[in-house]
C-alpha angles and dihedrals in degrees: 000000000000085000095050093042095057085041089065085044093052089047095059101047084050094051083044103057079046094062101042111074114217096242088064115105154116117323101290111269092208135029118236093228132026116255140185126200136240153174122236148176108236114180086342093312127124098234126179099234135179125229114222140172103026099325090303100116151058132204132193100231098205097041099045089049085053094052090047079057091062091077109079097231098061106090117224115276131176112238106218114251099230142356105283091049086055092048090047093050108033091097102046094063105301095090080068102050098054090062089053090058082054106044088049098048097047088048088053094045088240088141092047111085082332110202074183109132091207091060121067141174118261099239084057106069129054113247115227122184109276104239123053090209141349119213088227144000110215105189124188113225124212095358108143110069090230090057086048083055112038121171098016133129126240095275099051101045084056095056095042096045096048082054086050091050092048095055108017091160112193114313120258114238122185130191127248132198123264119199116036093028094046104092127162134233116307088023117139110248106221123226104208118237114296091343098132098164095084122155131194117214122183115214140175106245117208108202110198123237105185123029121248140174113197091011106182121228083240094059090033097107089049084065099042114087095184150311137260143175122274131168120207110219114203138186116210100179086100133183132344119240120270138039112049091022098215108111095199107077117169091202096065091032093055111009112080128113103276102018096118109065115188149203129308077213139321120261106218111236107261096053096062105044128214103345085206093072097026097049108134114153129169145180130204132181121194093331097316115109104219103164139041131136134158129229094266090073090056112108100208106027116229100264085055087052093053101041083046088057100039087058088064111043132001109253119206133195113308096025118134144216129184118210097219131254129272121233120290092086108134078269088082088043094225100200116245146175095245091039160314118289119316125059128281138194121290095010114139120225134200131190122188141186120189114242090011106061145252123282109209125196143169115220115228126190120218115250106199143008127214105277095221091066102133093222091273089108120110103260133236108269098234091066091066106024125077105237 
């Protein structure tokens, strides 16, 4: 009785081992293949997407997920519907997930030669920012030692930067706008009304992925989901005179519709490694590179930035904060064909960041204003300003 009955036994263990395939097992622990992650508008539709194969693909993150599901061995999961939804959830299981898509996918040759309709090229979407919208931009001003020194010689900017390095303080962060100034990649950057004095500044942006109050620079990394590309356009034409006397207004400088490019995409943290060695950001207009700069220029590195926000407000998952930009702004007056220092009309900009990707951009100056403004309007520079 004892025989037959470990026989059975035997028998079902066997049968088993025969039903389950040897590919089946627990949610992937690594991706294939490195990723980053996108919106995009498919078919006018603002789709999460994943960038694949050296930026040269697209894929449609919830459809591709629903054709893995096909296979009777991939269990049900929910695809976030947008980006912050993604950001909020990747370490609770999504991050997973997504290597699974791709492993799938890459097993199967989907991202070889793909007639997929859920993959596309990536001259064939359009590429919106990639977060729609963060609850803040926390942005780090002067915070590279050649944009504390701009236009000085060798000599200068060592002086300068060994006083800076005796006494760094604590570093200065501003807000900036969200929706309204956050564009993505191929967007036109507007140039207000008469406001003539426009800079461009490239900066590493780190988007949160878990929220934190009092984070220290030792635990920074475990809040932070990615990075991505942001330029911080600034206009430096100020205030009129009178009323509040205090030309510098942030408001004015920051604030504008446009003046937060992002993106193309964000690369998830693992796949990029420690921004403080790998830092290489660079700015060119109209063919001119005017500016680039590494992370060893930077005055406060990025985990003190963090810890310093986040001991003044909470951030939470999709939050951003921007690094700050090196020297070669219009500050510094790099010399041009179309110009001498700040931005003009139909110029084309480009911000890169090695191993994330290039933001590329045209300048266009506002034509016109409404004819029934009472006069409260900010003005055009040049009727305040000696040329």
């Amino acid at each position: 009785m004892i025989r037959k009955t470990l026989s059975s036994l035997t028998l079902v263990v066997a049968l088993v081992f025969i039903a389950s395939p040897s590919d089946v097992s627990a949610q992937a622990a690594e991706s294939v293949e490195p990723f980053k992650v996108g919106t995009f508008a498919i078919d006018d539709v603002p789709t999460v997407g994943l960038v694949l194969r050296d930026d040269s693909l697209i894929v449609e993150l919830e459809a591709a997920n629903r054709a893995m599901e096909v296979n009777w061995q991939y269990s049900k999961m929910d695809m976030p519907e947008d980006m912050l939804g993604l950001i909020e959830n990747y370490e609770y299981g999504l991050k997973f997930r997504i290597y699974e898509v791709v492993n799938w996918m890459a097993a199967e040759g989907l991202l070889d030669n793909s007639n997929a309709d859920y993959v596309h090229p990536v001259d064939q979407v359009d590429i919106m920012a990639p977060v729609q919208y963060p609850s803040k931009i926390m942005n780090a001003a002067v915070n590279f030692y050649t944009h504390a020194c701009e236009g000085c010689n060798a000599d200068e900017l060592a002086a300068r930067t060994r006083e800076r390095q005796i006494n760094r303080g604590v570093p200065y962060l501003f807000l900036k706008p969200t929706r309204g100034a956050v564009i993505g990649d191929g967007e036109d950057i507007i140039m207000p009304y008469g406001r003539d004095e426009i800079e461009y500044e490239v900066e590493m942006a780190i988007v949160f992925g878990k929220a934190g109050k009092y984070v220290s620079a030792t635990r920074a990394y475990d809040h932070v989901f990615g990075y991505m590309v942001a330029m911080d356009v600034s206009d430096r034409g100020g205030r009129p005179p009178g009323g509040y006397g205090v030309r510098s207004d942030w408001f004015v400088g920051k604030g504008h519709d446009t003046f937060a490019p992002h993106g193309p995409w964000i690369v998830p943290k693992e796949f990029y490694g420690d921004p403080m060695e790998r830092l290489h950001q660079i700015t060119v207009v109209d063919g001119v590179t005017v500016q680039e700069a590494r992370a060893g220029d930077m005055i406060h590195n990025i985990p003190e930035l963090i810890e310093y926000a986040t001991s003044l407000i909470t951030v939470f998952p999709g939050d951003v904060l921007q690094s700050g930009t090196s020297g070669g702004t219009g500050a510094g007056r790099v010399e041009r064909a179309t110009g001498s220092g700040y931005l003009i009309d139909g110029e084309t900009i480009s911000a890169r960041i090695e191993g994330i990707g290039t933001l590329t951009h045209r300048v266009v100056a506002e034509r016109e204003i409404p004819d029934d403004l009472s006069g409260s309007q900010l003005p055009p520079t040049a009727s305040y300003r000696d040329r």
